[in-house]
MITOR-174692 format. One line per 2 residues: their letters; for each residue x negated, y, z of C-alpha. Coordinates in Angstrom, 3 decimals. Last residue first. Example, Ala and Ser with C-alpha at 12.3 -4.5 7.8 and 13.67 -1.06 7.14 Angstrom:
residues 2
sa) -13.670 -1.060 7.140  -12.300 -4.500 7.800
//
This chain:
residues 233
xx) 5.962 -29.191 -71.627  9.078 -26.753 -72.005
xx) 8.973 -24.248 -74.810  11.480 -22.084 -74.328
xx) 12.265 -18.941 -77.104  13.308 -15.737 -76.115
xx) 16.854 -14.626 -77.379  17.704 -13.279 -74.216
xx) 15.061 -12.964 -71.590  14.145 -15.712 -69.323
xx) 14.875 -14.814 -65.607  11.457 -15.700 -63.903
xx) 11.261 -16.381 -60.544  8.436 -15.039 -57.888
xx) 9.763 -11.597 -57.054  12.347 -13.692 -55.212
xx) 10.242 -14.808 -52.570  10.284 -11.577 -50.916
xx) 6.776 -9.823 -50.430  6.308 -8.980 -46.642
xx) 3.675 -6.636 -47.133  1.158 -9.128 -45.780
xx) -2.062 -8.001 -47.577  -2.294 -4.653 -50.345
xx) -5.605 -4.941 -52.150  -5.898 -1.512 -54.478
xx) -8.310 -3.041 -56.679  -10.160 -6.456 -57.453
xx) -12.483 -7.378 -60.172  -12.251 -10.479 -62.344
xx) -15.339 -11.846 -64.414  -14.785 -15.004 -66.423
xx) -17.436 -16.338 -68.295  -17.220 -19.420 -70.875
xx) -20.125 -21.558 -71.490  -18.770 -24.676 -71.983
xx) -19.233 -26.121 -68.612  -17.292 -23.305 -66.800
xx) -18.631 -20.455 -65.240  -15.978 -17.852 -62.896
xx) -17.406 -14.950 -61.795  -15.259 -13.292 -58.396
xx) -14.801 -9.639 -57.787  -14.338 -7.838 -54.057
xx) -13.487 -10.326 -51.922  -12.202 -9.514 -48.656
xx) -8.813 -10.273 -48.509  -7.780 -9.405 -44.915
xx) -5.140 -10.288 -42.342  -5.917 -9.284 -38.951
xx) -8.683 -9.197 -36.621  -12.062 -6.362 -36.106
xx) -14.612 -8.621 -34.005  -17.056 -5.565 -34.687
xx) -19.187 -8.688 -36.375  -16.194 -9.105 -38.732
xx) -15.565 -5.396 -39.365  -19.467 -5.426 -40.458
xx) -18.748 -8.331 -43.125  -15.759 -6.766 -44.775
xx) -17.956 -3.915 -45.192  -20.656 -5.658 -46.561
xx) -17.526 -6.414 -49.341  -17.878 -10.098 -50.362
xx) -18.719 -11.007 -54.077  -18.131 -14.630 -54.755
xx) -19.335 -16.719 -57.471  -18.358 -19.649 -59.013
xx) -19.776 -22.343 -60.806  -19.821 -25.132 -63.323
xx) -15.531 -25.120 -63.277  -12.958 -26.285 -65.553
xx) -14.553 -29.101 -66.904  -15.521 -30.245 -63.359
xx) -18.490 -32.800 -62.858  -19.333 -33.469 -59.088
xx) -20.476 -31.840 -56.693  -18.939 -28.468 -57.726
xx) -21.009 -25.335 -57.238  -20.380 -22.449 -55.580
xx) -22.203 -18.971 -55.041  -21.843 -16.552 -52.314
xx) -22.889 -12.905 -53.246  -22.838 -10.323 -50.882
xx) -21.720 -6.514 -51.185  -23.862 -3.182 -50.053
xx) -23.264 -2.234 -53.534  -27.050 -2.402 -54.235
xx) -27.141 -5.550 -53.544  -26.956 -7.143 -49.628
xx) -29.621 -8.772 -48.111  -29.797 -12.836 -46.945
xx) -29.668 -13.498 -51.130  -27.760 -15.982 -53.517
xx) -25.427 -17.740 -49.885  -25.023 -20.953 -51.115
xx) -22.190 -23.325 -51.049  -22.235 -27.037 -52.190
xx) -18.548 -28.068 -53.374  -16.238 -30.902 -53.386
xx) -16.582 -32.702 -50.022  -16.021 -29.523 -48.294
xx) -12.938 -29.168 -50.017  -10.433 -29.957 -47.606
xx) -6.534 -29.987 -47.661  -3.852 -27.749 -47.354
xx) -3.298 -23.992 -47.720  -0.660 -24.336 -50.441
xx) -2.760 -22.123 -52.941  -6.538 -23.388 -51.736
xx) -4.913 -27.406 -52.721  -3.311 -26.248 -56.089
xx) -6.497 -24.824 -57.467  -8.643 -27.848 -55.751
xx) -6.419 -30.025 -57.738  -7.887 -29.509 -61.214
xx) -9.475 -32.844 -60.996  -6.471 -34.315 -61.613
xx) -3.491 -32.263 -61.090  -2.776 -28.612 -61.249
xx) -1.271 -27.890 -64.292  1.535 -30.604 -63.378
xx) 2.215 -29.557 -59.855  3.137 -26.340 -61.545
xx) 5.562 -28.218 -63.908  5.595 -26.602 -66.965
xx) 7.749 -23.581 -68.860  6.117 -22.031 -72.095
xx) 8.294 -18.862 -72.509  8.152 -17.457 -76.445
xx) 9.224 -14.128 -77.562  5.522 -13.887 -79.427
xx) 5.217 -10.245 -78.763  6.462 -10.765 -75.334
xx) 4.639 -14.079 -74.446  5.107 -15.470 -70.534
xx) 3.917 -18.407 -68.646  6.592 -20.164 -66.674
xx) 5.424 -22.278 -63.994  7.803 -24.320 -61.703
xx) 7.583 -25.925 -58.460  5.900 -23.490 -56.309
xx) 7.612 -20.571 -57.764  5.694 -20.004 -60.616
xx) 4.866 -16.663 -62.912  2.177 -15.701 -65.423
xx) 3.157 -12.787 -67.451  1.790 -10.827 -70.221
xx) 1.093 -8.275 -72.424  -2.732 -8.121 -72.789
xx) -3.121 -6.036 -70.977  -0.325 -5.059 -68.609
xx) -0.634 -8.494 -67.268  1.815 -9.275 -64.315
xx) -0.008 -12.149 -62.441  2.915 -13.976 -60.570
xx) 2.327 -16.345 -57.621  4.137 -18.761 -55.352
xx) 2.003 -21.084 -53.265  4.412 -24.053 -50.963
xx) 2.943 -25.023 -47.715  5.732 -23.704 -45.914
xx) 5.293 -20.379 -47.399  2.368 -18.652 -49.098
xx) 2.773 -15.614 -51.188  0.387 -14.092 -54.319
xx) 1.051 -11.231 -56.257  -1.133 -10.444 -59.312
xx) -1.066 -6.586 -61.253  -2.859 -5.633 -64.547
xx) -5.616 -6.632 -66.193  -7.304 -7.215 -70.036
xx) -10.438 -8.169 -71.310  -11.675 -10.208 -73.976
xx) -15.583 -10.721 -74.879  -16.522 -12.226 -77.968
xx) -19.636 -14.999 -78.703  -17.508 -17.125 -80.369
xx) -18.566 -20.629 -78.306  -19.286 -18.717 -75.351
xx) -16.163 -16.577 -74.552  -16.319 -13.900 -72.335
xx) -13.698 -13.103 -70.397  -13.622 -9.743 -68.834
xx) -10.621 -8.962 -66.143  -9.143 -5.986 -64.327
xx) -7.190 -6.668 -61.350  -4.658 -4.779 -58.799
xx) -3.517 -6.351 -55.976  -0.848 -7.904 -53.771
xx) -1.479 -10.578 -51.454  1.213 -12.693 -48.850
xx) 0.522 -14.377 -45.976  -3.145 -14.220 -44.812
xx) -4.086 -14.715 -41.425  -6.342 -18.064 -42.208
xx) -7.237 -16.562 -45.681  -9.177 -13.019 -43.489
xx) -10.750 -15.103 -40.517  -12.166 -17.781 -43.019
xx) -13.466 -15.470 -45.304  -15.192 -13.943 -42.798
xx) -16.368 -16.821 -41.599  -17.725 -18.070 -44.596
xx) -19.727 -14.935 -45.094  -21.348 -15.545 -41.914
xx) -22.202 -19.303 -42.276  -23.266 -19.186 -45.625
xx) -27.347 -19.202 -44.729  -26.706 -21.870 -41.766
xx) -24.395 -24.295 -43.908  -21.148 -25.678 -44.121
xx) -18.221 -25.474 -45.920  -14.829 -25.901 -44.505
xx) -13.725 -22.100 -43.836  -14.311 -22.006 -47.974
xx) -10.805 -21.116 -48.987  -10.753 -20.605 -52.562
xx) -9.431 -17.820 -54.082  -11.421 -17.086 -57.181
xx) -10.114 -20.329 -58.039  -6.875 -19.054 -58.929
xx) -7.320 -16.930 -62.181  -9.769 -19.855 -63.188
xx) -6.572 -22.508 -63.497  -4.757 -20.449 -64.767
xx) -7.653 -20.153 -67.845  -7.988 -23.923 -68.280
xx) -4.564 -24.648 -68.987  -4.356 -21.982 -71.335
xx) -7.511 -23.523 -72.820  -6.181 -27.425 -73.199
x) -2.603 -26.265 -74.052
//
């Protein structure tokens, strides 16, 4: 339970809204980020995903498809994992996470996976609450890499299993449609790296970003399969 737990959590802390942090270095790239979450309504993209695991020394990967939609406070997602074959679904209330081979459905309470200390996940998702008191921001270099992308790195204030760090790769494009005072919905963030305190890596890239399609809230409930077993917790 412990690791599942722990790797939801990371899928959705790549998407943190940092329009709260402050500092001079940051500033731009928060703003940008800013502009694109605050007009944001619904997400679809495709992901690819490397987790390397520290105390085995093995990398996983997989990918597939994520779809993310915000309504009346309430976050609905569903990560569609073509490899390995699996799904991650909730509805705001409920989370159902997906087996095939193993025919199993573990079904939680979302609020449940997200509690404790864990609750910056849940509070980026609905769009409420602050988390400039949990994180110090820092912009890794002024110039851009080779890519022409930035990297924003953050770092909890205080102790998080889940989390050490994360960093953000912005698009420089993102960043010159901002300064052109280009508006509208955007998701500009290219890959995110995700450290937790045991020395576990996750690296997620992003593809084919599709924002504010008008994605129906029924794409986010899960119909359990026939003779699929449910494990509720």
């Amino acid at each position: 339970m412990s690791r599942r737990k722990e790797f939801i959590i990371a899928l959705f802390l790549l998407f943190l809204p940092l329009s709260a942090f402050a500092g001079t270095t940051a500033r731009e790239l928060l703003d940008v980020l800013e502009s694109g979450y605050g007009s944001m309504e619904d997400l679809q993209a495709d992901f690819s995903q490397k987790t390397y695991i520290g105390s085995i020394k093995r990398e996983e990967k997989g990918g597939g498809e994520l779809f993310l939609k915000k309504k009346g406070g309430v976050a609905m997602f569903r990560f569609n994992y073509s490899k390995p074959k699996q799904q991650i679904v909730s509805n705001g209330k409920t989370l159902w996470y997906y087996l095939p081979e193993n025919r199993q459905v573990i079904q939680s309470s979302a609020a449940a996976i997200f509690s404790g200390g864990n609750a910056i996940a849940m509070s980026y998702l609905t769009g409420l609450g602050s988390l400039s008191a949990d994180f110090n921001a820092r912009l890794i270099s002024p110039e851009p890499d080779s890519r022409g992308s930035y990297q924003l790195e953050l770092v909890p204030k205080k102790h998080n299993q889940s989390v050490a760090r994360l960093v953000l790769t912005v698009p420089g494009e993102a960043v010159e449609k901002h300064r052109g005072g280009e508006k509208g919905a955007l998701f500009p963030v290219a890959a995110s790296v995700l450290h937790d305190q045991m020395g576990n890596r996750t690296t997620i890239d992003y593809s084919r970003v599709r924002v504010n399609r008008g994605l129906g809230s029924d794409r986010f409930s899960f119909r359990i399969p026939p003779g699929v077993e449910v494990i509720k917790q």
